[in-house]
N, C-alpha and C positions, 0 to 999 in steps of 0.2 A: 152529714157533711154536705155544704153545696156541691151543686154540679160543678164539672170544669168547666172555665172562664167566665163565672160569675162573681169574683170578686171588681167590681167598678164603681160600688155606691159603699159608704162608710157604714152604712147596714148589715151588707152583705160581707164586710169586713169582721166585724164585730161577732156575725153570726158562726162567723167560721172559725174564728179566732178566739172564741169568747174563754175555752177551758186554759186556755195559754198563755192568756193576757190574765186572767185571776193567778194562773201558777207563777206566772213572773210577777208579782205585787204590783202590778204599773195602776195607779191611780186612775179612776175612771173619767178624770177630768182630763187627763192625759191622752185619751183613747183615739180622739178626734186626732191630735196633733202627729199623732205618731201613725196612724194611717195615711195622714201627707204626705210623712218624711218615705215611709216606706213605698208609695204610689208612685213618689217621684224620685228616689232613691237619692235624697238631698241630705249630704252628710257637710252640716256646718259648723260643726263644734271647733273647728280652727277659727271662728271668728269670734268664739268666748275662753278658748283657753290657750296657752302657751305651755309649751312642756321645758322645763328645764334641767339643766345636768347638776346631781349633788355628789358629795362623797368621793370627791377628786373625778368626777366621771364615771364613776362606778355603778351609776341607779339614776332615775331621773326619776323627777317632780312634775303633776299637772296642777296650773294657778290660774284662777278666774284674771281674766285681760279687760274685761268687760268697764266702763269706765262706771254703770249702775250697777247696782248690787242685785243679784240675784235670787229672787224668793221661791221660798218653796213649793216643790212640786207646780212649778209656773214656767215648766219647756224640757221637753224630752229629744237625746240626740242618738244618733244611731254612729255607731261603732263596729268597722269594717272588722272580718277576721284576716290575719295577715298570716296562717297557717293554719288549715283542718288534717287532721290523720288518726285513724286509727294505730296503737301502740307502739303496732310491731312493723308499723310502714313507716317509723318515724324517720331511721337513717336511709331508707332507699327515697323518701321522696326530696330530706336534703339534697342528697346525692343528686338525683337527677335534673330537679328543680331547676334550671338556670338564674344566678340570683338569688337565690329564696335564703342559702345559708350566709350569704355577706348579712342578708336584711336581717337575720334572725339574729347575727352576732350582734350587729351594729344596737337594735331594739334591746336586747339585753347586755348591752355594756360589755360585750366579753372582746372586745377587738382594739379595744382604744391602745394597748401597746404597739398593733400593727397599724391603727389610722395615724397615731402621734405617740411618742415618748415624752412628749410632756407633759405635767401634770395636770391640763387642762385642756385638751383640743378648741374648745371653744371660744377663748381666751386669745390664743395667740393666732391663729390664723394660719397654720401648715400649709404649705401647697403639697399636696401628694405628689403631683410629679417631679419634686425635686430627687427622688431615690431614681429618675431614669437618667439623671446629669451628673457628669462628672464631677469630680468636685471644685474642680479650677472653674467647668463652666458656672455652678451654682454662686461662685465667689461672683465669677466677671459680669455674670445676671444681677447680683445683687448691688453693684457698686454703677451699671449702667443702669438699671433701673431709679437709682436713687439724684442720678445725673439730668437724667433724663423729666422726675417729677421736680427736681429743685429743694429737695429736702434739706440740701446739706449733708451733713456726712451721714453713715451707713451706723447704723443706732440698735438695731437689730438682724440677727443673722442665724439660721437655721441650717446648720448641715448633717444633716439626721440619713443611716440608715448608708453613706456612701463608702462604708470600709474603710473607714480614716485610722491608721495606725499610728504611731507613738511616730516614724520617720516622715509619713505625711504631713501630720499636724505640725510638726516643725517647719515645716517644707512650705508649708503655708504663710507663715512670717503675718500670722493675724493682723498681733498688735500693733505692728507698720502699716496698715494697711485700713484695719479698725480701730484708730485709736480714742473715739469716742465711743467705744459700744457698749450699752447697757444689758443686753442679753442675747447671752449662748446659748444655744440647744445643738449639743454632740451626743443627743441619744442616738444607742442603736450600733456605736462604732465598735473598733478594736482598740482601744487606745489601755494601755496595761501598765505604765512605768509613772508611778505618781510623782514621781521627780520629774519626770518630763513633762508632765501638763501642767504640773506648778510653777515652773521657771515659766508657760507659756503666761498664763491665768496669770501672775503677779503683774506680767506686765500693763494691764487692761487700768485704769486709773479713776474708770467709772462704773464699772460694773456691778449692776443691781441684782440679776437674776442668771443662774448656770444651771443645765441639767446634763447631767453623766450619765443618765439609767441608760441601762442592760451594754454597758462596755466590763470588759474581764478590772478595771480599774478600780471599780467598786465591789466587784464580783470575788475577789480574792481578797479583799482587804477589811479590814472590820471601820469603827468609827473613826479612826488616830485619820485616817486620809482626810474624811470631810472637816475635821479641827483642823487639820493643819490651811486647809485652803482657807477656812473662812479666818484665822488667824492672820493671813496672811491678804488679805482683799478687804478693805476696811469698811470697802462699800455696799460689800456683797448681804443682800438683805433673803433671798430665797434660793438654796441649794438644792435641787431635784426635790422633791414634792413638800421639804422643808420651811420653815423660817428662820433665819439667826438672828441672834438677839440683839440686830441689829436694823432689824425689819424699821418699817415707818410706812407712813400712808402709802408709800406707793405701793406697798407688796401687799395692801388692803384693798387699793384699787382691781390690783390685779386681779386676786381672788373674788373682788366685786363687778370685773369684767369689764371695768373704764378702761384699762390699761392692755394693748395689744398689738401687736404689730403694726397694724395702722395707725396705732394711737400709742406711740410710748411713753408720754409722760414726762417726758424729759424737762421739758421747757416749760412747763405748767406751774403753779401754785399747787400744791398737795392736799392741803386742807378743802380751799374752795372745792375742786375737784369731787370733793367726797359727801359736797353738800345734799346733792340727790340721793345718793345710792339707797336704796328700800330695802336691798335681800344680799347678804354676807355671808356665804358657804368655806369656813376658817377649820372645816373638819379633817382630823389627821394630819397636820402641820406641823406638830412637835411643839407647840409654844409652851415656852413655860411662862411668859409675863405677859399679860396684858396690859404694864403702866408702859402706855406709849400716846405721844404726842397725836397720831393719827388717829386711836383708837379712846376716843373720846364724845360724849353727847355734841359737845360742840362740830368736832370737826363729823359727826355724820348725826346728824338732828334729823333726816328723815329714816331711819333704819326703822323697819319693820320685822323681818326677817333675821336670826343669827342661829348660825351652826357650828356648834363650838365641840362636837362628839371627840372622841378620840384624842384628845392634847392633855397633857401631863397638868399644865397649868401651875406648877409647882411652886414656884416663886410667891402665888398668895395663902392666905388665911382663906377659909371657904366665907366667913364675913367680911372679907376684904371684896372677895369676887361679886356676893350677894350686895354690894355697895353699889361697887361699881357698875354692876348690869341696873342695876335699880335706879341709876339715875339717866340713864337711855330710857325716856318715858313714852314714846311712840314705839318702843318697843312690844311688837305684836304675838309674834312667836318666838322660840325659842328652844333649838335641840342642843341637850347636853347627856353624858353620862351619868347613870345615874344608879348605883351610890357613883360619886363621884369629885372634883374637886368646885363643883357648884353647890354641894348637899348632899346629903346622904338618904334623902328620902325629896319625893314629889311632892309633896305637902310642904315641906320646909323651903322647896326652891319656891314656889308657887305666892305663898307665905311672903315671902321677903323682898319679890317683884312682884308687886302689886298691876304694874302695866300688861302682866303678861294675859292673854285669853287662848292662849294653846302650848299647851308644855310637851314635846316631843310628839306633836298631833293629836295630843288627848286637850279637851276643853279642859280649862284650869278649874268652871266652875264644879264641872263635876269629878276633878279628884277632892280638890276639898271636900262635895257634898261624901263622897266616899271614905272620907277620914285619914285613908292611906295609899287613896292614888292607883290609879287603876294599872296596876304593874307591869300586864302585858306590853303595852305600846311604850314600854322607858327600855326595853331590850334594844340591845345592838340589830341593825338589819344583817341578815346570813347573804354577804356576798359572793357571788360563785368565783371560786380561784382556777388557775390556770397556771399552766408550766410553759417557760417559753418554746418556742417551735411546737405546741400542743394544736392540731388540724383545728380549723372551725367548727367543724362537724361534730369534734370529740368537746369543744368548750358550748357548744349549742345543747348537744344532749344532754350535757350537766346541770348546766342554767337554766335549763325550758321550766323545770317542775317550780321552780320561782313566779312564775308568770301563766302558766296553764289554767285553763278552766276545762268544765267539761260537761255533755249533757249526753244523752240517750235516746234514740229515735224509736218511737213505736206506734201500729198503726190501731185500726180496730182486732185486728187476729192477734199481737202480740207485739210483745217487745224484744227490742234488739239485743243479743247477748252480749256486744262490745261496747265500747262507751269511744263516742266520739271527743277526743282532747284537741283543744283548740289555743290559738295564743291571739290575744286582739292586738289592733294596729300599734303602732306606736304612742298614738294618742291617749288610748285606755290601758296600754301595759304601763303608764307612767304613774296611773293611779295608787298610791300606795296606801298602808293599810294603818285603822284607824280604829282606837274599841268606839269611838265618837266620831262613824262618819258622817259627812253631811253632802256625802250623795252614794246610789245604789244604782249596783247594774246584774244585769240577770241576762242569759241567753233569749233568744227568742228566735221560730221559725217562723217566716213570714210565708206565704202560699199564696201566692198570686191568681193562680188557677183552681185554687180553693181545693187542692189534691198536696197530698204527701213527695206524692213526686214533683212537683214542681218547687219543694220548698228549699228556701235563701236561708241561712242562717246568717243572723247580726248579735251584738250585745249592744241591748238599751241601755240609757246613763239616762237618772234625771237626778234632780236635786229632793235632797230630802230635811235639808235646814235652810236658812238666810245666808247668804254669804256675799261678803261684801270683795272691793277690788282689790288683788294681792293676796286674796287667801288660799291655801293650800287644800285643791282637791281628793277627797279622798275615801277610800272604801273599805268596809269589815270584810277581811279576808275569807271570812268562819262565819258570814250570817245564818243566824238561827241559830247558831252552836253553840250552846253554854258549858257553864263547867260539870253539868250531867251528863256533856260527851265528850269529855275529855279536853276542852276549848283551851287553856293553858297548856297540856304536852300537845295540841298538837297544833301551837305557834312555834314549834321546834321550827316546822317546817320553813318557814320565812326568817326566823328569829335566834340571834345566841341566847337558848335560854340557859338557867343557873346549872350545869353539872352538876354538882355536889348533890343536889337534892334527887336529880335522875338514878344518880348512881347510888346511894343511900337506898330510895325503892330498889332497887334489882338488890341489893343487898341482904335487905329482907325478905324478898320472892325467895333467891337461891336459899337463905336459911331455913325459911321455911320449906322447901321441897327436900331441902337433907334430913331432915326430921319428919318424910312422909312415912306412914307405915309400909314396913317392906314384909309382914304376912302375908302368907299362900293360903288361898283357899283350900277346902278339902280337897286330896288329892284321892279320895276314895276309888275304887276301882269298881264299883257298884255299876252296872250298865242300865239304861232301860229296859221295858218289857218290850216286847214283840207286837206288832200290831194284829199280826198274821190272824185271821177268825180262826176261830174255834171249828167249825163246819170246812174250812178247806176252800171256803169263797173268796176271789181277791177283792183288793182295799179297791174302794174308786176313787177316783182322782177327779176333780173340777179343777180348770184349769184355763186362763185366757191366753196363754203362749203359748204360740204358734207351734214352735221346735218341741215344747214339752210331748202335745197333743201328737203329734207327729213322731218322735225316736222312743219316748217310754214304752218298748213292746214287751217288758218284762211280764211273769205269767201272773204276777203276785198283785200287779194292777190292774184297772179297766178306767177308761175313762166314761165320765160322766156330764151332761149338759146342765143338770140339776144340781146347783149347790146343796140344798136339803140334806140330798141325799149321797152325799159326796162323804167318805171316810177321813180325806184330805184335801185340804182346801190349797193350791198350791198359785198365788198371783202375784204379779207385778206391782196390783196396787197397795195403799195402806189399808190395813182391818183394822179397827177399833169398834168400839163397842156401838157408835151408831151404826156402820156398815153393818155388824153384825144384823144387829135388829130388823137394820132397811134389808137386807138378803132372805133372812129368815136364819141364819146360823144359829148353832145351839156349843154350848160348850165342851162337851166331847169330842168334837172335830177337831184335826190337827189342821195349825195353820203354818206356814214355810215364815213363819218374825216371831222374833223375840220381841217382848211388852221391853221398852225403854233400849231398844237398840241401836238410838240413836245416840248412845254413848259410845256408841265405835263408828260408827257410819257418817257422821257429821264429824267434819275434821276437829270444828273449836270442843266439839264434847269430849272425839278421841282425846285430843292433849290434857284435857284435864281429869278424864279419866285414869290416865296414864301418870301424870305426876302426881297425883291425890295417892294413889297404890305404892308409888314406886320411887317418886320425885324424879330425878335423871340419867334413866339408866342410860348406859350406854350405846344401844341401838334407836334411841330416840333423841333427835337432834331437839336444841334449846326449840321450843315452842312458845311465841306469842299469841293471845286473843288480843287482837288491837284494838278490840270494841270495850276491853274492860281493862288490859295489861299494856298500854301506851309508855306510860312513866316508865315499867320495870322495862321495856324493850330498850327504851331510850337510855336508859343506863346502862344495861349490857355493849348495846352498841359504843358508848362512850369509852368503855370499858376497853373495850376492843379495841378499839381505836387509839386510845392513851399508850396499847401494849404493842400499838401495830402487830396485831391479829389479822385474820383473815375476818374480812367485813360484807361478805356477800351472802344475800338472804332471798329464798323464795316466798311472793305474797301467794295465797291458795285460799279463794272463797271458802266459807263454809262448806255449803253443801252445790257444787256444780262442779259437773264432769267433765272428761274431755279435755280438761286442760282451759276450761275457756277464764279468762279474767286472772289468769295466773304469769306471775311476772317474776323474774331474777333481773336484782338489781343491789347494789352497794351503796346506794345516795340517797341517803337518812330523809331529806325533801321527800323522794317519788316514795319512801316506804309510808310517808305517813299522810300524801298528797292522792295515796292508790288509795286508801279508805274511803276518797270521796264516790268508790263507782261500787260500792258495796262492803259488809261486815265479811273481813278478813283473817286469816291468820298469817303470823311472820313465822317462818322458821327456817334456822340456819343452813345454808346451801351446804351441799355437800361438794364441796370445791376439787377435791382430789379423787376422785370413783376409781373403780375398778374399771376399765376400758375393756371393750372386746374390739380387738383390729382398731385402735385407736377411737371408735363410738363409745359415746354414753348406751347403757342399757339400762332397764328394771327388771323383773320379775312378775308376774302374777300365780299365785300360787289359788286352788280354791281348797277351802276348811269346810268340812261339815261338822255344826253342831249339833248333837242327841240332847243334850242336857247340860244348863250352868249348874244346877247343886244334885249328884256330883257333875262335877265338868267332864265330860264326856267330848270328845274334837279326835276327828281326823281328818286327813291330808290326802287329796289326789293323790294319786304314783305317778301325778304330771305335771308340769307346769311350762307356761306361755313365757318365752322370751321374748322384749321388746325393744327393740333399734333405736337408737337415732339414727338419722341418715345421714350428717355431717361430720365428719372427724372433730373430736371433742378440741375446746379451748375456751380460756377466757378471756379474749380477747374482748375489749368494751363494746363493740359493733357485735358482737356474736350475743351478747344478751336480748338484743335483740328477734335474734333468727330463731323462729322456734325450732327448724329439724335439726339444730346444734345440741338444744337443752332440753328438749323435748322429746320424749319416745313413745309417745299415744297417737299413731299412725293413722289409726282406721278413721280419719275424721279430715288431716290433712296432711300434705305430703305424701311419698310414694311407702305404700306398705311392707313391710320385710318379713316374709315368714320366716323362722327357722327354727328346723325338727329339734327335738330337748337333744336325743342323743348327739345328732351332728355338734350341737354349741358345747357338752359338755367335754367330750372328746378335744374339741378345737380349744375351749378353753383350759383346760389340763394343760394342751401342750404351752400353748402361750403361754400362761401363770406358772407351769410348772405347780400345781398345788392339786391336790385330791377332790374333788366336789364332793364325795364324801364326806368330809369334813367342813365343808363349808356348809350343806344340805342338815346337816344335825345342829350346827350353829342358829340355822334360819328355823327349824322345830323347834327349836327350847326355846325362841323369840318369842314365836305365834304364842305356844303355849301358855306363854308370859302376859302377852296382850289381853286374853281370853279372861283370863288369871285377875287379872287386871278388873276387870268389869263385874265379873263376879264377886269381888273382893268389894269394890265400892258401889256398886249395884244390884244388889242381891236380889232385889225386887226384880231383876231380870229375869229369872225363873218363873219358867209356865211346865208341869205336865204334858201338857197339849201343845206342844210347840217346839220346833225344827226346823232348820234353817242351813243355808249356803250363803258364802262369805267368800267375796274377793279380800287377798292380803296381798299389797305389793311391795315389795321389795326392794331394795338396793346394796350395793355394796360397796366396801369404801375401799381403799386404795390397798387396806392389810387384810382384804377379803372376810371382814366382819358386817354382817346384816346391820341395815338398817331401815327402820319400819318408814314406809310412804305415807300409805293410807289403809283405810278399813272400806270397802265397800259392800253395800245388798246386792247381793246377785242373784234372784230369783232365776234370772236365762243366763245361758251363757250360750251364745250362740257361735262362736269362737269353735266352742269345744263339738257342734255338730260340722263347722263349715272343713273342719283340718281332722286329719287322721291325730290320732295321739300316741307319744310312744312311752311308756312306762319306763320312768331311770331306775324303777328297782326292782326288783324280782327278775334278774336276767333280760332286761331290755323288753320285752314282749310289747307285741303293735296292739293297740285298745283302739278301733276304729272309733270315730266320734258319733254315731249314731248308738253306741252303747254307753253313753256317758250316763246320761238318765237312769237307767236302766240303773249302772252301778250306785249315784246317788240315792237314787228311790230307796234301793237293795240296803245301802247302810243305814239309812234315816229310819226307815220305818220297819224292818225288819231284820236288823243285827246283822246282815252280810257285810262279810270285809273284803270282801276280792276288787284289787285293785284300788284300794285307799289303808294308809298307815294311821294307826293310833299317834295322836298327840299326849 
């Protein structure tokens, strides 16, 4: 790497940069340009693109502004991050952040009922401070402002958000007062008695557009309200984010964004009006007819754009509709439903408008070349919902996994165990996703001082097709991810994909683990032979830990520097047959692993160890491999969810400890959006536990194994309880904290010892229940597990081979075990640092410097003191 501050010549750039600019695909033609941008930190991509609001305001759009068209791979732009955090900092730095949570609602759509109640903020033009004035002032403003510009009467009127009840609104005497006005907006009020707003609303004589959202008026009342009004208002063309079927050019204006506050429309020509418009957003609107005077090639001949998702359209023939869009021949794109009342396949809409070159942002010509239409991108977008009075905070953390990326910082010694998640500005969160994008963005660290530490993170954008002016920017959520990773379930995450078929897999998963073999292996009672020599000489030990070399002072051992000549070979690291070789080992040596025990030791091997044996017992919570079991999770989950079940799930790396990269969480998105920071597994949170003093705990128990064929296991007379430190809840912010749901201390947060006997005592009295009986439930588990491996691993059997096993445990709300994990525990350094106190044979104190001593004693030469047969 260069020295620090020699990045100033685009040499020096390149040299430094070079492994990072290949991992992010940037075009080497590029390299130069994007060393500018970065040199002089010139972010111009506002002067080639516009972002726009779609889907009532729900998601926005990024569209080339450019009046030239854009060629490929011909300008690369940089894209600020507008939040960096790691996981579990994500609610304390909303929190703290000044700003940062309005930005984040505003950037992902989740606020528009508190910016505006109407169905378009952008549209009509809200003054937000009108919720600080009363309502008589917001009238006397509106009638002097209108006096004042010389408009004439008062045409539009906004009184959102000012507590206007059913005696106010009368009180008001509108219709005297506005008796030309085209549109209301009384979102946000109390207004409750539909006889009382109807008697007002008849009176109006011109009224085009009404909105009522979030008043108890529509809140209690089903459809018969909004018939009766527009029954009765002849003129009335759009009811809160509706159309009636009364609409006409101007409520096309509107949603085409001619039409707004400043501009109502009133006095205009309709048709002319709508000769420019390029881009038509009609999604969610309720139409059922499209034969209307406004909505015609003539009256809008320049449309390029239409969004027609979510409308019933009921009123045509789907060859009626395929008519009608077919003779809009500037018609460039085009989003609809799909099956739908357009077609029931992308091919057949595609087919039948010939003008069209992007069908729901897939190129048209490559669903034809595909014969059936590249089905991903014809899915509905998964928009994040919200309850009203629900914090920003709680509707940010829902919707982030929409919009997150994420990368990993590592230097020459190593890489970072956390994964940096990040969200881009506004301008690159609008980029939406495409199986045909034609343009690509990638993280990138920039290093000014040609060090780690001084590095900037951006996301690069350049173009990776032709695109011309007015076209929709856009990017593959899942590059590089085919359907060999799962690329269809896991556009769950952005996308409503098909239930039926999610839920069909998990159908067949569960069928097939009830039909797992539920055989036991030999239970033979056959033990090992004894190591013990013949001559009365003790075994040696080779040995690279610390604690072993150190507390094993048993008479029956000696330690050894020599593996040669070692009787047992007892390490931390892996032995396989090259170690062996490269050592000099020979096969009569006992080694502390089992051949294939990473069928318990590795979480995805555990679970399938376990349902292959057993299918779903009951101490084992539902388990996914999300690397191969996507689809069947996704159906459980749906499953759940249909049943209103309890839907909260821990992610657990394979094989990493400590807790690191492990997450509880309930939002189907982060479960299938956390696979991008490493191969996972899903399984069912245990929502209800067993509390001690209101904490989560676990257990760690240690097993020693002599032998899988026969099985041979026993059990410390000890075992490690382990804390959380927060008082348990599920409270949405608490998935967050790890010292809530978290009890693997010695790494972060403040540590808890506590003696077995003190907790078991303390917990009798609290539960009122025997540990006794709880302590036999958790043995006939291990046993089972063991059982488990031997049963579909037989090949796990070595002679020469013994081994210590961490088991940890839980317990659930009816004090029935349920397994954690399996882990290799060659040290246990726990058990030298803490006295131990034996829960069975009369309590008796087992200092921790004889722990070795007893393990050695059972493994290798049949003593049982102080450890129970399994």
């Amino acid at each position: 790497m260069a020295d620090a501050g020699t990045i100033r010549t685009f040499e020096d750039f390149v040299k430094v940069h070079g492994l990072l600019l290949a991992a992010a695909g940037v075009p080497q033609s590029l390299y130069r340009k994007l060393f500018e941008k970065l040199s002089t930190e010139t972010f111009d991509a506002g002067n080639y693109f516009q972002v726009e609001p779609v889907d009532d305001g729900r998601q926005r759009r990024l569209l080339l502004i450019t009046s030239d068209s854009m060629e490929k791979e011909s300008d690369i732009f940089l894209v600020d991050h507008a939040l960096s955090f790691r996981l579990s900092d994500a609610p304390k730095q909303l929190q703290e952040v000044p700003g940062l949570v309005e930005r984040m609602a505003s950037l992902m759509c989740v606020d528009i009922d508190l910016n505006s109640n109407l169905e378009d903020a952008d549209n009509v033009g809200i003054d937000l401070n009108d919720s600080k004035l009363s309502v008589m002032e917001v009238v006397e403003r509106e009638v002097q402002k209108v006096k004042k510009e010389g408009n004439g009467a008062v045409v539009w009127l906004e009184l959102e958000d000012l507590d206007i009840d059913d005696d106010v609104f009368l009180s008001l005497d509108l219709p005297s007062k506005f008796h030309d006005l085209i549109a209301l907006s009384l979102c946000g009020n109390k207004l409750k008695a539909p006889e009382t707003v109807l008697a007002e609303i008849v009176k109006f004589k011109h009224l085009k557009a009404l909105w009522l959202n979030n008043n108890p008026i529509l809140q209690n009342c089903d459809d018969s309200v909004a018939d009766v009004i527009i029954h009765n208002c002849p003129t009335l063309e759009i009811l809160n984010s509706s159309f009636t079927r009364k609409y006409t050019g101007w409520a096309l204006g509107f949603c085409g964004g001619i039409y707004d506050k400043d501009n109502p429309g009133c006095e205009l020509e309709i048709d002319q009006s709508l000769q420019g418009l390029t881009s038509l957003d009609l999604s969610n609107r309720r139409i059922h007819s499209l034969q209307n005077k406004g909505f015609s090639p003539d009256a809008m001949p320049s449309l390029l754009y239409l969004n027609l998702r979510g409308n019933p359209l009921d009123d045509h023939s789907i060859s009626d509709l395929q008519e009608l869009l077919k003779a809009f021949t500037s018609l460039h794109a085009l989003e609809v439903d799909i099956p739908g009342p357009i077609g029931n396949s992308a091919v057949e809409i595609v087919e039948s408008i010939p003008s069209l070159s992007f069908l729901n942002g897939v190129d048209t010509a490559k669903i034809i070349e595909s014969g059936k239409g590249v089905i991903d991108s014809m899915l509905l977008p998964r928009l994040p919902d919200w309850t009203v009075g629900e914090p920003l905070i709680d509707r940010v953390l829902n919707a982030m996994w929409l919009y997150l990326m994420s990368y990993r910082l590592a230097d020459e010694e190593k890489i970072d165990e956390t994964s940096i998640w990040y969200v881009m500005d506004e301008l690159g969160s609008a980029l939406r996703h495409s199986d045909e994008p034609n343009f690509r963005v990638s993280p990138f660290l920039y290093m000014p001082d040609g060090t780690l530490k001084s590095a900037v993170s951006f996301t690069i954008l350049w173009p990776t097709k032709n695109i011309q002016y007015g076209d929709e920017c856009t990017r593959d959520y899942l590059f590089g991810i085919g359907e060999e990773k799962q690329r269809s379930a896991r556009l769950t995450a952005w996308f409503h994909t098909p239930c039926s078929y999610f839920i069909r897999e998990y159908e067949k998963h569960w069928q097939n683990m009830r039909s797992a073999s539920s055989s036991l292996v030999n239970k033979s009672s056959t033990t090992s032979s004894s190591l013990a020599r013949s001559n009365g000489h003790p075994l040696y030990v080779y040995t690279d830990i610390p604690s072993v070399e150190e507390f094993l002072t048993h008479s029956g051992f000696k330690i050894t520097t020599d593996p040669k000549e070692a009787d047992i070979i007892w390490t931390s690291m892996q032995v396989d047959e090259e170690t062996k070789k490269a050592i000099g080992l020979n096969d009569q040596q006992f080694i502390n692993q089992f051949p294939f025990e990473a069928c318990l030791v590795m979480k995805h091997h555990l679970a399938e160890t376990v349902q292959k044996a057993y299918g779903s017992p009951e101490w084992f919570q539902p388990t996914y491999n999300l690397e191969t079991q996507l689809s069947q999770f996704i159906g459980d989950y749906y499953v759940r969810e249909n049943c209103k079940a309890d839907n909260l799930w821990i992610l657990k790396p394979w094989n990493m400890a400590r807790t690191i990269d492990t997450t509880v969480t309930g939002n189907l998105s982060a479960i299938i959006r956390l696979m991008e920071t490493g191969p996972k597994i899903c399984q069912k949170y245990i929502e209800q536990p067993a509390l001690f003093k209101g904490r989560k705990f676990d257990i760690r128990y240690i097993v020693l194994v002599r032998s899988i064929n026969p099985l041979e296991l026993f059990m410390t007379d000890i075992f490690w309880v382990r804390l959380a430190n927060n008082t348990y809840t599920l409270d949405k912010k608490s998935l967050f904290e790890y010292e809530t749901h978290f009890t693997v201390m010695n790494y972060r947060g403040t540590l808890n010892h506590m003696h077995t006997p003190e907790f078991v005592k303390e917990f009798e009295q609290e539960h009122q229940v025997k540990w006794s009986d709880i302590h036999s439930r958790v043995k006939q588990m291990i046993r089972m597990v063991f059982e488990s491996a031997a049963l579909v691993h037989p090949e796990m059997h070595s002679p020469t081979a013994r081994a210590m096993y961490g088991v940890d445990v839980m317990l659930d709300g009816s004090f029935k075990p349920k397994l954690l994990e399996v882990t290799y525990c060659p040290d246990c350094t726990r058990a030298c640092k803490y006295d131990m106190e034996a829960i069975m044979g009369g309590g008796e104190t087992v200092k921790g410097r004889d722990f070795y001593n007893y393990v050695f004693g059972c493994l290798f030469l049949n003593e049982t003191t102080h450890v129970s047969p399994l």
